[in-house]
N, C-alpha and C positions, 0 to 999 in steps of 0.2 A: 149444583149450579143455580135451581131457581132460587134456593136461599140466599145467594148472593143477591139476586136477581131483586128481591124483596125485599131485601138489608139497602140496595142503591134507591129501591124507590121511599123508604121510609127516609131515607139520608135525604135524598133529592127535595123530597116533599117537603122536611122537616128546615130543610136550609133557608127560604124565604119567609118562613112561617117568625122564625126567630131573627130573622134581621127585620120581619114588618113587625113583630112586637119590640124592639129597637126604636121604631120610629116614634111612637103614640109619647114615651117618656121625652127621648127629645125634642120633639116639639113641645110638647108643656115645659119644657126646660127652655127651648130657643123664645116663645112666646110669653111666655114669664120675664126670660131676658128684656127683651124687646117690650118689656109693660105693655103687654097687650093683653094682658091677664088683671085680675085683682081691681082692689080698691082705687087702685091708682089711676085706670082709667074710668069705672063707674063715676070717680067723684072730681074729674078732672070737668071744671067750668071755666066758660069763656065771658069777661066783664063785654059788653057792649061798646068801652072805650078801648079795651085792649087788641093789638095788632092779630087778624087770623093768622096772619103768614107766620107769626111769634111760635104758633103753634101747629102750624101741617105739617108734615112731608110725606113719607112714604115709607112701604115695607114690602120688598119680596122676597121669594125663595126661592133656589133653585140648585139643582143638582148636578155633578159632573160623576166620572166611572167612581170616585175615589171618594167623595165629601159632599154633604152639603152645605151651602154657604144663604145666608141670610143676610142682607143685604138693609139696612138700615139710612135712610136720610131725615135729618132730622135737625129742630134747631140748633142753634151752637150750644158746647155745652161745655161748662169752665172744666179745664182739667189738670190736675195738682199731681206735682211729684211725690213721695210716700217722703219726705222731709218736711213738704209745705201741708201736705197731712196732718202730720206729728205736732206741728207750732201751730195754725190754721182753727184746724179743727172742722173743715167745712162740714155742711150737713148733705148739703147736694151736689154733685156733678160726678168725675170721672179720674179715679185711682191709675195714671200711668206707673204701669211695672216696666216695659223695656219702652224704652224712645221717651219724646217728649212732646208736650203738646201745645199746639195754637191756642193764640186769645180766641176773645170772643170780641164779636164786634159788629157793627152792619155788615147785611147780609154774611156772615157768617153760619153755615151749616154745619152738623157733626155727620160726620160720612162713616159709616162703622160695618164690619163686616164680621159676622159670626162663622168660622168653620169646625162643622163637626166631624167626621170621621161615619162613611155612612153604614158600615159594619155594626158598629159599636156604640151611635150615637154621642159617640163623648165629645167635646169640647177640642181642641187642639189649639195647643201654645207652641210646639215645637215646630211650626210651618213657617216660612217668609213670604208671604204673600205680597203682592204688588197689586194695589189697589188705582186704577183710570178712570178718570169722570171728563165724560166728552159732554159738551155744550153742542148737543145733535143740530142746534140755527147755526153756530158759527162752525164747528168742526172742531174747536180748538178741546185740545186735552189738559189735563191737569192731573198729576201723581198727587197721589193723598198719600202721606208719611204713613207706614203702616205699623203706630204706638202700639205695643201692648195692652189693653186696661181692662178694665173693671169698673161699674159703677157703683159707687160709694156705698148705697145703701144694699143691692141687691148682692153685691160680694160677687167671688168665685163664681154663680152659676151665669153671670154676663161678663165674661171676659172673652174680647173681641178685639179687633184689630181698626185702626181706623184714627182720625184726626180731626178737628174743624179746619174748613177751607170756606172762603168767597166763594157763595154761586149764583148770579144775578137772580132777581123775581125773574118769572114769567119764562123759564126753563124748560125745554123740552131734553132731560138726558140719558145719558146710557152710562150706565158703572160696570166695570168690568173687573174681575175680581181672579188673578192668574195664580196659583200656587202648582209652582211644577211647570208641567207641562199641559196641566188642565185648567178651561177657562168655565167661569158662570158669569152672563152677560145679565145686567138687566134696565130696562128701562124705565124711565117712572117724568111726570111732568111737576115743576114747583109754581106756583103760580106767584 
């Protein structure tokens, strides 16, 4: 009996060990996604005449029993069917695989949503997530299309869910991010 006893606690022990070394790859994979790694932001400059707002938003994370979900707002960002790819050729923006995606234009934001899987760290495509952006001054909501993509240059390890939408300056909001029956809320302000 104690041998079992000793087998459950090695088991026991060993079972968060291996889902927190799970975590350390995924986030260099979700934060990578999210250019919050690399050259790209080191050498990201702002001209004196260029718009701040051109270039804020926001980034959190957060967790439900099943996934974690990172939460991306951010300027608009041109996004191409894999047709307008192929003739195109863009160098920048965002490869929609399922759905399709908004222009870009004033006030324009890209709202994007990364789910991983929080077992395994991995990425998931196979979810339908329903993505709500509340204007927490007016209360008013807004469904973000929840496109498939990938952005151009960083490939497969940023594929995420998400669309550009209208969200006025000076924003206090809340994204909500529902797949199932579970939710990840988050709040962030656009100036």
């Amino acid at each position: 009996m104690k041998k079992y006893v000793d087998d459950a606690k090695k088991n026991t022990g060993r079972g968060p060990r291996i889902r927190g070394a799970c975590w350390a790859p995924a986030l260099c994979l979700v934060l990578g996604g999210c250019r919050l790694l690399g050259t790209e932001v080191d050498s990201l400059t702002v001209s004196k005449a260029q718009d701040v707002a051109s270039v804020a938003g926001w980034t959190r994370i957060a967790t439900t029993q099943n996934y974690l979900v990172v939460a991306n707002v951010l300027p608009g960002e041109p996004m191409y069917s894999k047709a307008e790819v192929a003739s195109e050729h863009p160098i920048e923006g965002e490869l929609c695989i399922i759905g399709l995606g908004a222009p870009v234009g004033p006030l324009i934001r890209h709202v994007e949503a990364h789910i991983y899987d929080r077992l395994t760290g991995l990425p998931l495509t196979g979810v339908t997530p329903r993505i709500t952006l509340v204007d927490r001054g007016t209360g008013r909501p807004t469904n973000v299309p929840p496109t498939l993509m990938q952005d151009l240059n960083i490939g497969a390890l940023d594929i995420h869910f998400g669309n550009n939408i209208a969200i006025p300056s000076n924003s206090d909001l809340r994204l909500t991010v529902t797949i199932g029956n579970e939710e990840a809320t988050f709040d962030g302000h656009l100036d």
